[in-house]
C-alpha positions in Angstrom: 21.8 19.1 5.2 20.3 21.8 6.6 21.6 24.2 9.6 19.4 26.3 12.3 20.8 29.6 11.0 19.3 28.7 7.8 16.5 27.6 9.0 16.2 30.6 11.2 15.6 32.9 7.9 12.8 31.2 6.6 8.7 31.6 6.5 6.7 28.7 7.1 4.1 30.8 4.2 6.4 31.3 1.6 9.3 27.9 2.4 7.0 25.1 2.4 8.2 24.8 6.3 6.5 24.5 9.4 8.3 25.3 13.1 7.2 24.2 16.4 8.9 24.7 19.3 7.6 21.5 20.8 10.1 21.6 23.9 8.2 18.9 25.6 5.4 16.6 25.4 5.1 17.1 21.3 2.2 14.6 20.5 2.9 11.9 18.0 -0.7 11.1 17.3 -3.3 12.8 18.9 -2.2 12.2 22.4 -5.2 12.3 25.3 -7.3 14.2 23.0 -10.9 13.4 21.9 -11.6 16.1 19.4 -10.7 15.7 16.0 -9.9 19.5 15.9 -7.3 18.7 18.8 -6.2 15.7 17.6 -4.7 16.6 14.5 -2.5 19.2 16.4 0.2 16.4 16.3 3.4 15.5 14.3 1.3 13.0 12.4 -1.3 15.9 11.8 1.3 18.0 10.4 3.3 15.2 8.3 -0.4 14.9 6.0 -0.6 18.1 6.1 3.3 19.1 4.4 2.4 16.0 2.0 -0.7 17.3 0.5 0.9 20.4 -0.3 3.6 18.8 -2.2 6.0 18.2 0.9 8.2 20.5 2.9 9.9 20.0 6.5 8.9 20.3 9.8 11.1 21.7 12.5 10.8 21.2 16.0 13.3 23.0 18.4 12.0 26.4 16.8 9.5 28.9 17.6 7.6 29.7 15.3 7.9 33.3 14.8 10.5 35.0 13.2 13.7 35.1 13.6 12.8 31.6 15.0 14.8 31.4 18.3 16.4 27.9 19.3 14.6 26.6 22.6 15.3 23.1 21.7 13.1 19.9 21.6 13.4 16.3 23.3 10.9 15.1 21.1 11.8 11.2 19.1 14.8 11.8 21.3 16.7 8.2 21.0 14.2 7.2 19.0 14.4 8.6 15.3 14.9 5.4 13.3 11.9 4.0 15.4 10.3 7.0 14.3 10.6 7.1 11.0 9.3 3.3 11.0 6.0 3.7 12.9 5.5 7.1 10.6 5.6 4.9 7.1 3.5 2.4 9.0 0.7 4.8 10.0 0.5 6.4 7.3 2.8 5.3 4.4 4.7 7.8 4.2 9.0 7.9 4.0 10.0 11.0 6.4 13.5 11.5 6.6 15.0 13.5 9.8 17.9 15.3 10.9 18.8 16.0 14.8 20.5 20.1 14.7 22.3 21.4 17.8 23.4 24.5 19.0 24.6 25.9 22.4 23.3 22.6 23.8 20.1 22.4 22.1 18.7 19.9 19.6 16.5 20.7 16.7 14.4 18.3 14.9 14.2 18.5 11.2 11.7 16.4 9.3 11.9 16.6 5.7 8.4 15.3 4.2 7.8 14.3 0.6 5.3 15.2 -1.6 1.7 13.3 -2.2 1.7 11.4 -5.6 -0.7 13.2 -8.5 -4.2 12.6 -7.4 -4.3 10.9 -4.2 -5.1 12.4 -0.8 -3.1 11.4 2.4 -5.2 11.4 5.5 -4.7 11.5 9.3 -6.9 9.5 11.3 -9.3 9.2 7.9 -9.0 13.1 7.1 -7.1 14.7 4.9 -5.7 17.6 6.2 -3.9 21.1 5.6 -2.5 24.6 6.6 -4.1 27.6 6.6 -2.0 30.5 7.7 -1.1 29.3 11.2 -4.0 27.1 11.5 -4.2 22.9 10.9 -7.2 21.9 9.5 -9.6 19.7 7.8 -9.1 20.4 3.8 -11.7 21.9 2.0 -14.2 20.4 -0.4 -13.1 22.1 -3.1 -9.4 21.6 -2.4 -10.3 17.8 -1.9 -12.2 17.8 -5.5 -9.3 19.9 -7.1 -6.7 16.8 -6.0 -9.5 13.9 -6.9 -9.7 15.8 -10.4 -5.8 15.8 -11.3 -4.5 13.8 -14.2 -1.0 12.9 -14.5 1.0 14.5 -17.1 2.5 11.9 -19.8 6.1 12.5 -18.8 7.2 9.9 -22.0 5.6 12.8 -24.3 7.7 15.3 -23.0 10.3 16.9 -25.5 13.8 16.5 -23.8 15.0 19.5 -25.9 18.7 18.1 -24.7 18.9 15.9 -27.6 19.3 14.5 -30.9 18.9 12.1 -33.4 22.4 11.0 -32.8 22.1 11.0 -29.5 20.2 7.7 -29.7 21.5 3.7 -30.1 21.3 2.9 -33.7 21.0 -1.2 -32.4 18.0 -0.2 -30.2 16.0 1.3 -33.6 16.7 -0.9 -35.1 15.3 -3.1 -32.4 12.7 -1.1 -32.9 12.1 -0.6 -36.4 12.2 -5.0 -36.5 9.6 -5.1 -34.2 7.6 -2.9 -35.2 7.4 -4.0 -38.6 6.6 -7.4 -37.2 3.9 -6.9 -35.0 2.1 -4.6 -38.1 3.0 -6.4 -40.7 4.6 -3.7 -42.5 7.9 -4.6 -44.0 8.2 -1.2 -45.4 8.8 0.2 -42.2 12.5 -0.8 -41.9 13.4 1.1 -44.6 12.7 3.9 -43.5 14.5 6.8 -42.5 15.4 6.8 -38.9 13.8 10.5 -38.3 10.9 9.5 -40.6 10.3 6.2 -38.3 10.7 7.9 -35.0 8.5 11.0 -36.3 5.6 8.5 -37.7 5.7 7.0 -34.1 5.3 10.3 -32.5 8.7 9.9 -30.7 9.9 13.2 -32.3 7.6 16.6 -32.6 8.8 20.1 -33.5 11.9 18.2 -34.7 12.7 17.5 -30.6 13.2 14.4 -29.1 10.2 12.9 -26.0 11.6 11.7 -23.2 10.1 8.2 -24.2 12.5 8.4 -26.7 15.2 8.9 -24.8 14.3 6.0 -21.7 13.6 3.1 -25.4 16.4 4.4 -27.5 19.3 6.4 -25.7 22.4 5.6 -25.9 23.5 4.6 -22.1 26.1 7.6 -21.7 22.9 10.1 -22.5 20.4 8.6 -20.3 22.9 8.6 -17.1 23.3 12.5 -18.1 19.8 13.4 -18.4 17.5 10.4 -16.6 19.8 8.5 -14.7 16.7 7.6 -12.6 16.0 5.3 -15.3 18.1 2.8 -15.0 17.6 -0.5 -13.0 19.4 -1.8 -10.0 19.6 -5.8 -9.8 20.6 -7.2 -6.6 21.5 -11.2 -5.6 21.7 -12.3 -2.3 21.5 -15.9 -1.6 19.6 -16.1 1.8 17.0 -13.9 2.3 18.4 -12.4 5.8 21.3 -11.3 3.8 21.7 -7.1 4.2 24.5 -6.9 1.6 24.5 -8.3 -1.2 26.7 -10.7 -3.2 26.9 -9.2 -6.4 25.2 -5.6 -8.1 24.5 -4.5 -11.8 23.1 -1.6 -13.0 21.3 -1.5 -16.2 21.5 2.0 -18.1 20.5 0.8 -21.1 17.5 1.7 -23.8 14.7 -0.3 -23.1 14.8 -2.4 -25.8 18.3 -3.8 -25.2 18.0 -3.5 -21.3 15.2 -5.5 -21.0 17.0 -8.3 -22.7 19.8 -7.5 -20.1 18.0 -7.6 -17.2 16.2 -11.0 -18.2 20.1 -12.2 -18.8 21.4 -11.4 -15.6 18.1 -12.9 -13.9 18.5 -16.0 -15.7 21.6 -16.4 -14.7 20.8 -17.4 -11.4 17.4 -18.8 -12.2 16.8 -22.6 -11.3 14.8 -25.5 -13.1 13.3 -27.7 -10.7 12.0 -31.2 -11.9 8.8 -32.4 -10.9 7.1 -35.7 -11.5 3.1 -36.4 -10.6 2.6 -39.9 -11.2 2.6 -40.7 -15.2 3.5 -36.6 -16.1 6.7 -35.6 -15.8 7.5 -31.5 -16.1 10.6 -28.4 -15.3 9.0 -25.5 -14.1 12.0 -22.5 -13.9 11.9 -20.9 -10.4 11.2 -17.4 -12.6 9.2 -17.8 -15.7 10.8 -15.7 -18.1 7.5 -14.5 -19.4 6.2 -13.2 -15.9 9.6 -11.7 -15.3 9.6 -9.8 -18.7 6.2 -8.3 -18.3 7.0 -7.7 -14.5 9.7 -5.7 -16.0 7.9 -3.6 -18.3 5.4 -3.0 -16.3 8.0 -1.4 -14.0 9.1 0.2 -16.7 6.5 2.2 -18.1 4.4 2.6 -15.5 6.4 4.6 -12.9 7.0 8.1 -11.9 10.4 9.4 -14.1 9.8 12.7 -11.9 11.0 10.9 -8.8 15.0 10.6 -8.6 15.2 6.9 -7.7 15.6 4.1 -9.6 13.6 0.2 -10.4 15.7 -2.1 -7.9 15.2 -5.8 -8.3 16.0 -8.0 -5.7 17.0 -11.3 -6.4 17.1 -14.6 -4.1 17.4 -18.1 -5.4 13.5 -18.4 -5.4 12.2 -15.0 -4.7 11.8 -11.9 -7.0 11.8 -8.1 -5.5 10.9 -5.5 -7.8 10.3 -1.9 -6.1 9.4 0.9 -8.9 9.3 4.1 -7.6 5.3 5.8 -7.6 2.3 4.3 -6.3 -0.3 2.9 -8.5 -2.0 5.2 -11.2 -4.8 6.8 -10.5 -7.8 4.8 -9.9 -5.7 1.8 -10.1 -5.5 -0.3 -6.3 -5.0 -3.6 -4.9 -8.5 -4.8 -5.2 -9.1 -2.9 -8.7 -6.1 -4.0 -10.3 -7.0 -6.9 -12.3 -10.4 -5.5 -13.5 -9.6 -1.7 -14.3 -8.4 -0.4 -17.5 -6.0 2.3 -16.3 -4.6 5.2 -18.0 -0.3 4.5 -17.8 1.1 7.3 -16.5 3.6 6.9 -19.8 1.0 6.5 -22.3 3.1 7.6 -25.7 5.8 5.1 -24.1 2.8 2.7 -23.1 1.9 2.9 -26.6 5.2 2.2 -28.7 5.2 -1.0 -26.5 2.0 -1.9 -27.6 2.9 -1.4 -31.4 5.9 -3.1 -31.3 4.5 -5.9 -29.2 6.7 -5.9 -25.9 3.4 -5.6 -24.7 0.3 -7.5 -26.3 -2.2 -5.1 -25.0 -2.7 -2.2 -22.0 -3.5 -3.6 -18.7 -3.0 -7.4 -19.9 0.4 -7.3 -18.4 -0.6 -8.2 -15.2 -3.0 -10.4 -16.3 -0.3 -12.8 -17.5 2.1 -12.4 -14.7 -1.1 -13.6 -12.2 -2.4 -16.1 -14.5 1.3 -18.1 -15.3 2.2 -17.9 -11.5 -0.3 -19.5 -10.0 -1.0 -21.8 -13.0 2.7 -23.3 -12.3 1.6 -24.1 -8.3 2.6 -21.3 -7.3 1.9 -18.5 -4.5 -0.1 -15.4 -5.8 1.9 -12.5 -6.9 2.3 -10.5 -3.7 1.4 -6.5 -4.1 0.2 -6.1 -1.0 4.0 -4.0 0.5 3.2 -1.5 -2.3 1.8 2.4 -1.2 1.7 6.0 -2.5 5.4 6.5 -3.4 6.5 2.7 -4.5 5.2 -0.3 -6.2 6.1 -3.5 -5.3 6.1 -7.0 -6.6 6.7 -10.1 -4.6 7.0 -13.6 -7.0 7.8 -16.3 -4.9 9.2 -19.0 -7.5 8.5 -22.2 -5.6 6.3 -24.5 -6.4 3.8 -25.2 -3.4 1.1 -27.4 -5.2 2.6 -29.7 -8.6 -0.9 -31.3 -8.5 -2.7 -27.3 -8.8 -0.1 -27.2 -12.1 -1.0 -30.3 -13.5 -4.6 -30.0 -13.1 -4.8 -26.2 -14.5 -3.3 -27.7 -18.1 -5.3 -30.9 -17.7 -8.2 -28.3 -17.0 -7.5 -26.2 -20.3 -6.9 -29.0 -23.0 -10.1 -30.4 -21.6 -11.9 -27.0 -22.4 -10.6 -27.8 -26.5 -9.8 -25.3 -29.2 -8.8 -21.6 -28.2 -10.8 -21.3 -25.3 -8.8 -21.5 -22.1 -9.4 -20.7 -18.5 -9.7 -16.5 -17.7 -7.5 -15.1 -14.9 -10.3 -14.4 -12.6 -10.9 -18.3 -12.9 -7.2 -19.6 -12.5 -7.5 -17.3 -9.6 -10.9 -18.7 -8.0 -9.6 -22.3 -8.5 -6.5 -21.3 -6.5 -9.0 -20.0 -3.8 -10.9 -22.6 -3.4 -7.8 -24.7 -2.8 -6.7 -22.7 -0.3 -9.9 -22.3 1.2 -10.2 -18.7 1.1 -12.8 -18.3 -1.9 -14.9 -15.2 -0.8 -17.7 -13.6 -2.5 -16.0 -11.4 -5.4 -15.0 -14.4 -7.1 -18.9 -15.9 -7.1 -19.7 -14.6 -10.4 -16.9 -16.9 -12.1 -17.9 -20.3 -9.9 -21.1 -21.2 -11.3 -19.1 -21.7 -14.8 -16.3 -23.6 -12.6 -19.1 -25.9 -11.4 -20.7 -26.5 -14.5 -17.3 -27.6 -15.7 -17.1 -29.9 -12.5 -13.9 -28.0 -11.7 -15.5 -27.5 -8.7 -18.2 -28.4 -6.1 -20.0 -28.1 -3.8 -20.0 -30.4 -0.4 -21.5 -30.0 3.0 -25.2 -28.5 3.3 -26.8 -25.6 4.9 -24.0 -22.8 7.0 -21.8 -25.2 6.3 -21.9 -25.5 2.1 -18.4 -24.1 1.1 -16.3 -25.5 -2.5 -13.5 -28.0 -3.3 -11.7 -28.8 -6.2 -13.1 -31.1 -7.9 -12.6 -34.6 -9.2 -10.3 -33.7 -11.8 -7.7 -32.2 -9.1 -8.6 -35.2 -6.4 -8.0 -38.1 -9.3 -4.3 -36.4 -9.7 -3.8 -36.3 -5.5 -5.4 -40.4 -5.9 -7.9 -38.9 -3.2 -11.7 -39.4 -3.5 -13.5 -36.0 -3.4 -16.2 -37.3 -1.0 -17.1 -40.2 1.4 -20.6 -39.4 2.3 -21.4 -35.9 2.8 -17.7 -35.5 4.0 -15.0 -33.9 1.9 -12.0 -36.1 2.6 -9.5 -33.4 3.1 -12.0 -31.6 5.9 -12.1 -35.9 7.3 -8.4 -36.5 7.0 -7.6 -32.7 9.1 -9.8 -33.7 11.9 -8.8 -37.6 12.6 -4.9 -36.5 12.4 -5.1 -34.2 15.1 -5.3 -37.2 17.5 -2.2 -38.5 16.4 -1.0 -36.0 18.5 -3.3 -35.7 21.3 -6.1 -38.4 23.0 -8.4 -35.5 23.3 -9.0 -31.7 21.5 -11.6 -28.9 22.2 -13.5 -27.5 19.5 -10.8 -24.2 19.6 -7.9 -26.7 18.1 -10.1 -27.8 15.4 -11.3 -24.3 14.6 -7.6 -23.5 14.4 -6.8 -26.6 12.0 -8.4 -25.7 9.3 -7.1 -21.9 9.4 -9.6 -20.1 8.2 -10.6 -22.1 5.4 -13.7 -23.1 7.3 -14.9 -20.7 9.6 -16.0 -21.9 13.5 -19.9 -22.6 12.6 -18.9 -24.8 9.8 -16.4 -26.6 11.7 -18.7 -27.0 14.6 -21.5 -28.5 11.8 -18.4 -31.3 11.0 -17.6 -32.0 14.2 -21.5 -32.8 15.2 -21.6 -34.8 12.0 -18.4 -36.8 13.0 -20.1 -37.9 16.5 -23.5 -38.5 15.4 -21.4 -41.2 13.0 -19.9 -42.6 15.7 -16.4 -41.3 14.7 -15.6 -39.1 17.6 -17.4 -39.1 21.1 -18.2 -36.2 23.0 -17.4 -35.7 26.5 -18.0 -32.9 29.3 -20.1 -29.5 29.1 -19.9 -26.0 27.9 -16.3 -24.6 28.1 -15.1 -28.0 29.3 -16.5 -30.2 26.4 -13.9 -32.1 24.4 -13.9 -34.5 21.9 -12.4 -37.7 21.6 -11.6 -40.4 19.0 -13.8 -43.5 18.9 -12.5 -46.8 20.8 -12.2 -48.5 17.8 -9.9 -46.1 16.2 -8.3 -44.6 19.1 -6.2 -47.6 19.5 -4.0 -47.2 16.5 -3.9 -43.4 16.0 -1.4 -43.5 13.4 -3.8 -46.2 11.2 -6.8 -43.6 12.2 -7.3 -41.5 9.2 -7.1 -45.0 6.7 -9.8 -47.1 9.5 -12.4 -44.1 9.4 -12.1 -43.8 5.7 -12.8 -47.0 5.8 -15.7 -47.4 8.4 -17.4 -44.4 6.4 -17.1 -46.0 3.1 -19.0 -48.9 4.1 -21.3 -47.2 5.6 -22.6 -45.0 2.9 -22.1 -47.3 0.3 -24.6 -49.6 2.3 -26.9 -46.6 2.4 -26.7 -46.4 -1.3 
């Protein structure tokens, strides 16, 4: 913790500090301001601009010459925990701050971390910087020079610390096992533990890398010189627990801790039993698979240079995992399946690969989206990740049994090895839920010609469904008409509730999955057949369900089915 009369010594050129005296009416965010050049005069302004230099603190309560006299500050006053919130949400960055006080006057300390290797953070869309005494815009070639940055391979590292016998003779020969496995190349266990660990580049100028160290250290070593590398796992059983009910920490080499961590997981893990009709299957709440390569991924692809550690948090069907850095670089959440990244631990990266823990770089995540949502299960969720932290959501429930069925069903009807891609899995999941967008149109036209999908309504209002296949196993005909019986069934159940609905509650019904010309097109459809009548004008029109079904509402949804049926099988 810091104190003003240390503070009071140092230069905002030379300390990575900057001091404000800011005794009133600081501006979080640009204030009144309409210039960018004003604007960025702010505490946001100058929280980019300490975390593109590689972080520092900024201290209001001081001026800003030296010896930096206390004239105290009332800025975030009450406020600081707020603060620190709406900072992280703005601009995804963790601050931490301190209040200081002396002869009745309060100093502000915000400490500011450092940006991650090759990303720029940005204030209102600019990335920004100091210059002398000056905020301002950062220059092109300072921009290129960050863009440009690679991250060092901190697994290659030598940890000059340690030896040979510093290392869990289990673990190599976990190692060794493997290895001689996956290559087919028997001859490898017999060798010589230096000679197998020097052939795998894990020892150079006869010194240990730090990869071997985080696969292979014995767990008293790694706590002395990584202790970051060990992983925290959590269990609460609600989810609005704050403390948990019990903790482990896992400071073991990789290749036993892994198998730990899965343990203690497992532990806790729950097989539900699902039945569809004639098929019968348990689906664990955490597929050990997913969880494994979840794991590893962790594993090798964070930053070792930050001091915290991979904390799993575990609920009876959720999974937490928070690995401290953002993604690599180049890598984001709408890149993340299609780019093949450099891992920021490429010799580790690359020992994983050999010994297969890992069947390939970048597949990882393949697997852990294509099992999830294969088994009827929400998407992997990445989207709480940012600059400093990754993050990994599996929710382990099963929302859809049908969606699981049909995927396998889907597969075994595709024969031999070939099998459904990722991007597909994915697109069928989209189209379920109604939210297929354009970046998956490149993998539908094969999905059609499979009749996995297709395509109903006409014109503005064409869109995809499941197809047949998936509607057989809900016992639910894809289409009566021109109708898809889903879109049918959401609008006639609506007046189970209600004699009479505007087009604004059927827009709403079908949450985004149609969008409000589409649904306008259905409802149109709907009256010229006679299902729903239309009264009143403009803002006051409303819709209503036929007499003939209006008198049973809760029979509605079987009589129009019904009424439609005969109708276009007449027109046939």
């Amino acid at each position: 913790m810091s104190t003003i009369e240390e503070l009071r010594h140092l230069r905002e050129s030379e300390d990575k500090i900057e001091f404000k005296a800011a005794k009133n009416n600081f501006e979080y965010s640009g204030g009144k301001h309409t210039e960018q050049s004003e604007r960025r005069k702010c505490f946001l302004g100058y929280v980019v601009a300490l975390c593109n230099e590689g972080g520092g603190r900024l201290v209001l309560g001081l001026r800003d010459h030296l010896p930096h006299e206390t004239v105290g500050s009332n800025f975030g006053e009450g406020k600081i925990n707020e603060l620190i919130d709406e900072t992280y949400e703005r601009l995804g960055i963790r601050v931490s701050i301190e209040e200081l006080h002396e002869n009745g006057l309060r100093v502000v300390v915000v400490t500011v971390p450092g940006r991650p290797i090759g990303k720029l953070m940005k204030f209102e869309g600019v990335p920004l910087m100091r210059t002398g005494e000056s905020l301002r815009n950062m220059s092109d070639e300072q921009i290129l020079r960050i863009l440009l940055e690679q991250e060092p391979d901190f697994s290659a590292t030598l940890c000059r610390q340690i030896s040979i016998d510093d290392l869990d003779p289990e673990a190599i020969a976990i190692l060794k096992d493997n290895y001689a496995a996956k290559q087919r190349n028997d001859r490898f266990k017999s060798l010589g533990n230096v000679q197998a660990l020097s052939d795998l580049e894990l020892i150079r100028d006869d010194k240990l890398t730090y990869a071997a160290l985080i696969l292979l250290g014995k767990r008293d070593v790694i706590h002395q010189y990584l202790p970051q590398a060990k992983i925290i796992i959590e269990y609460r059983s609600n989810e609005s627990s704050i403390t948990h009910e019990w903790r482990e920490e896992i400071n073991a080499p990789l290749f036993i801790g892994i198998q730990e961590a899965w343990r203690l997981i497992h532990s806790r893990n729950i097989i539900e039993h699902n039945n569809l009709g004639p098929y019968i299957f348990d689906t664990p709440v955490f597929d050990e698979i997913v969880v494994r390569e979840a794991l590893l991924n962790a594993i090798a692809h964070r930053d070792y240079r930050l001091t915290s550690e991979i904390v799993i948090k575990q609920f009876p069907k959720k999974l937490i995992i928070n690995s401290p850095g953002g993604f690599p670089i180049g890598v984001n959440l709408e890149n993340m399946l299609s780019i093949n990244s450099t891992p920021r631990s490429r010799l580790m990266a690359d020992i994983l690969l050999k010994t297969g823990l890992v069947e390939r770089s970048g597949q990882g995540i393949d697997k852990i989206f294509y099992l999830t949502i294969s088994q009827g299960k929400p998407e992997p969720d990445y989207s709480h990740s940012d600059y400093f932290q990754v993050s990994l959501i599996l929710n382990g429930s099963v929302d859809d049994k049908t969606f699981n069925v049909f995927i396998k069903q889907a597969n075994e009807s595709l024969g031999g090895d070939e099998k459904l891609t990722v991007n597909e899995v994915i697109a069928l999941n989209r189209v379920r839920q109604g939210l297929l967008t354009g970046t998956h149109q490149d993998v539908i036209k094969r999905l059609e010609s499979l009749r996995l999908v297709e395509r109903v309504g006409s014109g503005s209002s064409q869109r995809y469904v499941l197809g047949e296949l998936y509607q057989g196993l809900l016992n639910v005909p894809l289409k009566i008409g021109s109708y898809a019986v889903n879109e049918l069934r959401t609008v006639v159940k609506l007046f189970e509730r209600v004699n009479s609905v505007k087009m604004g509650l059927f827009v709403d019904a079908f949450s985004g999955s149609l969008n409000r010309e589409q649904v306008k097109f259905l409802i149109e459809k709907l009256v010229e057949d006679d299902i729903l009548i239309k009264k009143g004008k403009g803002s006051a029109t409303a819709y209503q369900l036929a007499e003939q079904f209006s008198e049973s509402p809760r029979l509605a949804v079987r009589n129009v089915e019904g009424f439609l049926s005969d109708k276009y099988e007449e027109n046939v």
